[in-house]
C-alpha positions in Angstrom: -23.2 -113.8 -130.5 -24.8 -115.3 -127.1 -28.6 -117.1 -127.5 -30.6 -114.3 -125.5 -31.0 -116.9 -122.9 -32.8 -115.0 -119.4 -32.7 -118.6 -117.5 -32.1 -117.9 -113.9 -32.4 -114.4 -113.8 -34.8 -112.1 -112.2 -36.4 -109.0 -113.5 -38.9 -106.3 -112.3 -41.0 -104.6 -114.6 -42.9 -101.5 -112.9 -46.1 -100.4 -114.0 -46.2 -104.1 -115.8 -50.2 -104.9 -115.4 -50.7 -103.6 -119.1 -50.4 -102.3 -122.4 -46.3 -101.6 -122.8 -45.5 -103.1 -119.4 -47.4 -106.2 -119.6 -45.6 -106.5 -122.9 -42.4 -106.4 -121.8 -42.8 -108.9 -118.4 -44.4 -111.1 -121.2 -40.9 -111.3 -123.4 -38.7 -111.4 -120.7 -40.6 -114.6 -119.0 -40.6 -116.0 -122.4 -37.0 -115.6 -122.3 -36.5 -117.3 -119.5 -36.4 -114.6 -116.4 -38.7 -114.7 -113.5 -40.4 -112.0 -113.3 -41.7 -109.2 -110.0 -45.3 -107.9 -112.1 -46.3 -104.3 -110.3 -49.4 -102.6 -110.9 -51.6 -100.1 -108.7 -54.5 -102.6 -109.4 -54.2 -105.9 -107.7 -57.0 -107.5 -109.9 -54.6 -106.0 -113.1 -51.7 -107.8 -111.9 -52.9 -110.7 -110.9 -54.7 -111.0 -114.0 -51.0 -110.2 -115.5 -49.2 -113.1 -113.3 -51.7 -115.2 -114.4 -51.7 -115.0 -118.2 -47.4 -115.2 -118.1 -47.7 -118.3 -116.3 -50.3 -119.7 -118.2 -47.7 -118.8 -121.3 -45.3 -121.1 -118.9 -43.4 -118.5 -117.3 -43.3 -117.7 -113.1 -44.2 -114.4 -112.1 -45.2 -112.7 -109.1 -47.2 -109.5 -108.5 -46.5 -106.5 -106.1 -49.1 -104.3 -105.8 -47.7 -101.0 -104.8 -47.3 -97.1 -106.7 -44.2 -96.3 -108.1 -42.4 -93.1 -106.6 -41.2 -93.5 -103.4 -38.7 -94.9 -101.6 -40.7 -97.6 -99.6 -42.0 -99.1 -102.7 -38.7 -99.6 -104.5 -37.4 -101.6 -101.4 -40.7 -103.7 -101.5 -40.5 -104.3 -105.6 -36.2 -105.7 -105.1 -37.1 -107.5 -101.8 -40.2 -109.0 -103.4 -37.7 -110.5 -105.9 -35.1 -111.2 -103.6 -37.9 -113.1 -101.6 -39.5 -115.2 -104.1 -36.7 -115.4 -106.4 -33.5 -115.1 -104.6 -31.7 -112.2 -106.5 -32.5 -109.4 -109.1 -30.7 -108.6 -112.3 -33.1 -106.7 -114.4 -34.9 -103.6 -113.7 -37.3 -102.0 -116.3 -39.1 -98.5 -115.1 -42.2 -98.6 -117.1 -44.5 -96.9 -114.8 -46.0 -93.7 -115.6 -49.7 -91.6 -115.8 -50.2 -88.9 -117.7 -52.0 -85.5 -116.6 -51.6 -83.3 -120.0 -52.7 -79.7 -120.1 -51.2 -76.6 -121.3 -48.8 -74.8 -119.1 -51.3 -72.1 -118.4 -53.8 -74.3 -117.3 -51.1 -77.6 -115.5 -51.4 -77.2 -112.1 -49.1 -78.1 -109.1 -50.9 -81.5 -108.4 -50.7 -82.5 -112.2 -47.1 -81.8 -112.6 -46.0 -83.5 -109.1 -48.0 -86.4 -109.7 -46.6 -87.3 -113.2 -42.8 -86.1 -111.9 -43.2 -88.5 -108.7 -44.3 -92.0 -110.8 -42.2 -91.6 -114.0 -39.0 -89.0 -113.0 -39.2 -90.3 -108.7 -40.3 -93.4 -109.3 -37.2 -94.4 -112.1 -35.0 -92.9 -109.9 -35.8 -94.5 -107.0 -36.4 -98.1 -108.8 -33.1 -97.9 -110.0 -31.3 -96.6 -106.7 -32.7 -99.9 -104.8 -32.3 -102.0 -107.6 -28.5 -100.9 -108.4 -27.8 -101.0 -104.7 -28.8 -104.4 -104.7 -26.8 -105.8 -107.7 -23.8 -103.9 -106.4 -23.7 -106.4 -103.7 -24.5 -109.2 -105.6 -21.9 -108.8 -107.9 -22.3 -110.0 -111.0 -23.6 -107.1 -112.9 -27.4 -106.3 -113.9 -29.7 -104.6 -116.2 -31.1 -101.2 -115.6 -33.8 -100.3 -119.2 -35.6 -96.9 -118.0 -38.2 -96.4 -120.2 -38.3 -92.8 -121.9 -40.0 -91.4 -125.0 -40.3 -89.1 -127.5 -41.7 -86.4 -125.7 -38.3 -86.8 -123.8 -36.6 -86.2 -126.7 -38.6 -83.5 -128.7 -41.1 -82.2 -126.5 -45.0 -82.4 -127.2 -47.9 -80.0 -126.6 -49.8 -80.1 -123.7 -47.2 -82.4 -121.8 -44.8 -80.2 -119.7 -44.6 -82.6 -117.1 -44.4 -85.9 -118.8 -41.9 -84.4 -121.6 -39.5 -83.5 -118.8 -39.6 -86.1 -116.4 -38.8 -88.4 -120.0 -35.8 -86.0 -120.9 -34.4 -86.3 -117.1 -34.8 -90.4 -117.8 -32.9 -90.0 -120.7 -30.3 -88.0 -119.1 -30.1 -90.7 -115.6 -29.6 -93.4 -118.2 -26.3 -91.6 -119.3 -25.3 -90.6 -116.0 -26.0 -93.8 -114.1 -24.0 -96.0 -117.1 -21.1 -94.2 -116.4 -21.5 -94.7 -112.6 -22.2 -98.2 -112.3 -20.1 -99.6 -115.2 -17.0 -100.8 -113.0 -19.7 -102.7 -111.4 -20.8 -104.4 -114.8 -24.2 -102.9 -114.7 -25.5 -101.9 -118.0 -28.0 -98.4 -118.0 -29.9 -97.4 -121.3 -33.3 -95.6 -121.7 -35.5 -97.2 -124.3 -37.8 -94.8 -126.5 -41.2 -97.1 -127.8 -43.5 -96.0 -130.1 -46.5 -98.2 -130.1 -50.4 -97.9 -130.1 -51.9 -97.5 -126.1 -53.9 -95.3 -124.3 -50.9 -93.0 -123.9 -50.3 -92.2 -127.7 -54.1 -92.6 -128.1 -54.1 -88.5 -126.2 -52.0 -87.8 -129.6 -54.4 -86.8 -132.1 -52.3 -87.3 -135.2 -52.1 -91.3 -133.9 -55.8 -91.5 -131.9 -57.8 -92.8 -135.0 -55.0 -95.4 -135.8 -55.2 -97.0 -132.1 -59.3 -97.1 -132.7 -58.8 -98.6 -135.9 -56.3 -101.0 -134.9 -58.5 -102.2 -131.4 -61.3 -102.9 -134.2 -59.5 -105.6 -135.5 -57.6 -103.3 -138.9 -53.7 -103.8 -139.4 -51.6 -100.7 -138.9 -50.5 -99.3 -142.3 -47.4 -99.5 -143.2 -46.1 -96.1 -143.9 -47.2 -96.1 -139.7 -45.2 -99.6 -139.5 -42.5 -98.8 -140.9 -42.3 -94.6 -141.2 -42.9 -93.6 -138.3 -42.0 -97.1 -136.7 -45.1 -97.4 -135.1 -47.3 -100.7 -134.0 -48.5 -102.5 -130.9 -46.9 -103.1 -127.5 -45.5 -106.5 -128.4 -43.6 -105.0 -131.3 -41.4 -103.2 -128.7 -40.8 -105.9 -126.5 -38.2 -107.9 -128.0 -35.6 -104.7 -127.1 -36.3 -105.2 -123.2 -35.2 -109.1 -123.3 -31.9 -108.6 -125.9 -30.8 -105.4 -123.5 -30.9 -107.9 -120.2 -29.3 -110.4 -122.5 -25.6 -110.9 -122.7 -25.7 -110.0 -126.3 -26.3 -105.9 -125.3 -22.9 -106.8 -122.5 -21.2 -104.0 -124.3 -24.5 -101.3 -124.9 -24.8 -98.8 -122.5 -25.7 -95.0 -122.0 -28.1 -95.3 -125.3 -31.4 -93.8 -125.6 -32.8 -96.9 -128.4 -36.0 -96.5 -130.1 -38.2 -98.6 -131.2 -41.9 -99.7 -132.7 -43.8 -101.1 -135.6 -40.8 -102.6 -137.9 -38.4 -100.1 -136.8 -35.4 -99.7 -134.5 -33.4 -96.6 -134.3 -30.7 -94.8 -132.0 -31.4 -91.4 -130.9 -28.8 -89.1 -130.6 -27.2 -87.2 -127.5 -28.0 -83.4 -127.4 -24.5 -82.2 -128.7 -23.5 -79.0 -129.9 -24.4 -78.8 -133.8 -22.6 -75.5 -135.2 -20.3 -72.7 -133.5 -19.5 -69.2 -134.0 -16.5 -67.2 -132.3 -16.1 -63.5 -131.8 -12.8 -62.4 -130.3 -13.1 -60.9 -126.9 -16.4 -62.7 -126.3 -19.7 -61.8 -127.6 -21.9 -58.5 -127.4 -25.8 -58.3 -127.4 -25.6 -56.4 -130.7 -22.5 -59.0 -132.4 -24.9 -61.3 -131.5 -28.1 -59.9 -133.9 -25.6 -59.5 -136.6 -24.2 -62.7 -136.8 -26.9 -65.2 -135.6 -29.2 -65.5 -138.3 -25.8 -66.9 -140.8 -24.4 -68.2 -137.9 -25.8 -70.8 -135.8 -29.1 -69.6 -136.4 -29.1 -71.3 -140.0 -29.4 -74.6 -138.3 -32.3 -73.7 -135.6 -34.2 -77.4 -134.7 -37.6 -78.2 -135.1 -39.8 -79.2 -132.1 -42.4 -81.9 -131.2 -43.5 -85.2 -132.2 -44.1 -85.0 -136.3 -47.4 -86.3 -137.5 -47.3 -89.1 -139.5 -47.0 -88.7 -142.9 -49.9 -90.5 -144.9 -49.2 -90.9 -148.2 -51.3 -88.9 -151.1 -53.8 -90.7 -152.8 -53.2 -92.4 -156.4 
């Protein structure tokens, strides 16, 4: 297999300042790739430049929110600029505004929609656009979740605007791959102030930021751990190792990887001459009713006491 050897290329990691983000600039420099650091904060990313060079990587910061149209041209030009090309773009960006549906209003819904669900897509628009002409190929990692995936209380906007990443990451890999430009969505699981809002996982992040190792049923179980336990998927994905992996939603935290599935049909049922209202009561519940899915994120399971 190729070394997963980043050496001249040049990445941009949005919403990079911290936590998941920082993480991942962090590997990818450490790999080798220059590196475009974008926060909202300017104190953040420089603070972020400074550590990954300090680590003896290059970086750059762009200050600028994630969503619109203007900003992705600045985040590739700001690569092209200092570093003369781009071949990796990771869309970590996001905020979070969770309340029930009742209760979400217009403002929260847009405003999560616009950074994570806007922003990816227009990220990756400049960003493909870009290697398109370069032509060599590139890297797009969109980074999704598992509210994407299974939904979660209280997060109608950030659950959907993850499931639309998802569904981009298929779409775009099969539009860009005669250009040699790979497209997955990556699904982390790992202790920040996102997952600290879950309550099943809140008083494992406390614990952990007082200095107490993560158990491992949560390590390994639920694959769940720190930020820099999810990095190492970003820097193997721009490598020319993942060449061949495309279209897949990957998850991965604590000491686990995994590889979600695509939402395919599960069980049939026929009826000659099509289906009525009342065919349809009969025969659902031994139908494909038997095999009805669950919903949400499962709380971890923490084992019994001896």
């Amino acid at each position: 297999m190729p070394s997963i050897d980043l050496t001249g290329k040049v990445a941009v990691v949005t919403g990079s300042g911290r936590g998941l983000g920082l993480a991942y600039a962090h590997a990818l420099a450490a790999h080798g790739a220059s590196v475009v650091v974008n926060d909202v904060d300017e104190a953040v990313a420089g603070a972020a430049v400074k550590s990954i060079e300090e680590a003896g990587g290059r970086a750059v910061a762009e200050v600028v929110p994630v969503g619109t149209s203007e900003a992705a041209d600045r985040l590739v030009g700001r690569a092209v600029e200092e570093f003369g090309r781009l071949d990796v773009l990771v869309t970590n960006a996001g905020i979070l505004r969770d309340k029930v549906l009742w209760k979400m209003t217009d403002d929260d819904f847009d405003a999560v929609v616009t950074t994570h669900l806007r922003g990816t897509f227009t990220c990756a628009r400049a960003a493909a656009v870009r290697m398109r002409e370069q032509g060599e190929g590139g890297t797009l990692i969109l980074v999704g979740s598992p509210a994407g995936q299974r939904g979660n209380f209280g997060q109608t906007n950030y659950a959907a605007a993850k499931a639309g990443i998802a569904a981009m990451a298929r779409t775009w890999s099969m539009e860009l791959g005669r250009a040699h430009i790979t497209v997955n969505a990556i699904v982390p699981v790992a202790a920040t102030a996102m997952t600290e809002t879950i309550p099943a996982f809140a008083p494992y992040v406390e614990a952990m930021r007082n200095g107490e190792p993560l158990p491992d049923f949560l390590r390994k179980g639920e694959g769940f751990g720190t930020p820099e336990d999810c990095a190492a998927l970003v820097p193997f994905l721009a490598s020319e190792a993942a060449r061949g992996i495309t279209g897949q939603a990957i998850g991965i935290g604590g000491d686990k990887v995994a590889l979600w599935s695509h939402p395919q049909e599960i069980r049939a049922a026929y009826a000659d001459g099509g289906w009525t209202p009342q065919s349809l009561a009969d025969a659902f519940p031994t139908s494909i009713g038997a095999e009805l899915q669950t919903v949400g994120i499962p709380a971890p399971k923490v084992p019994e006491a001896s």
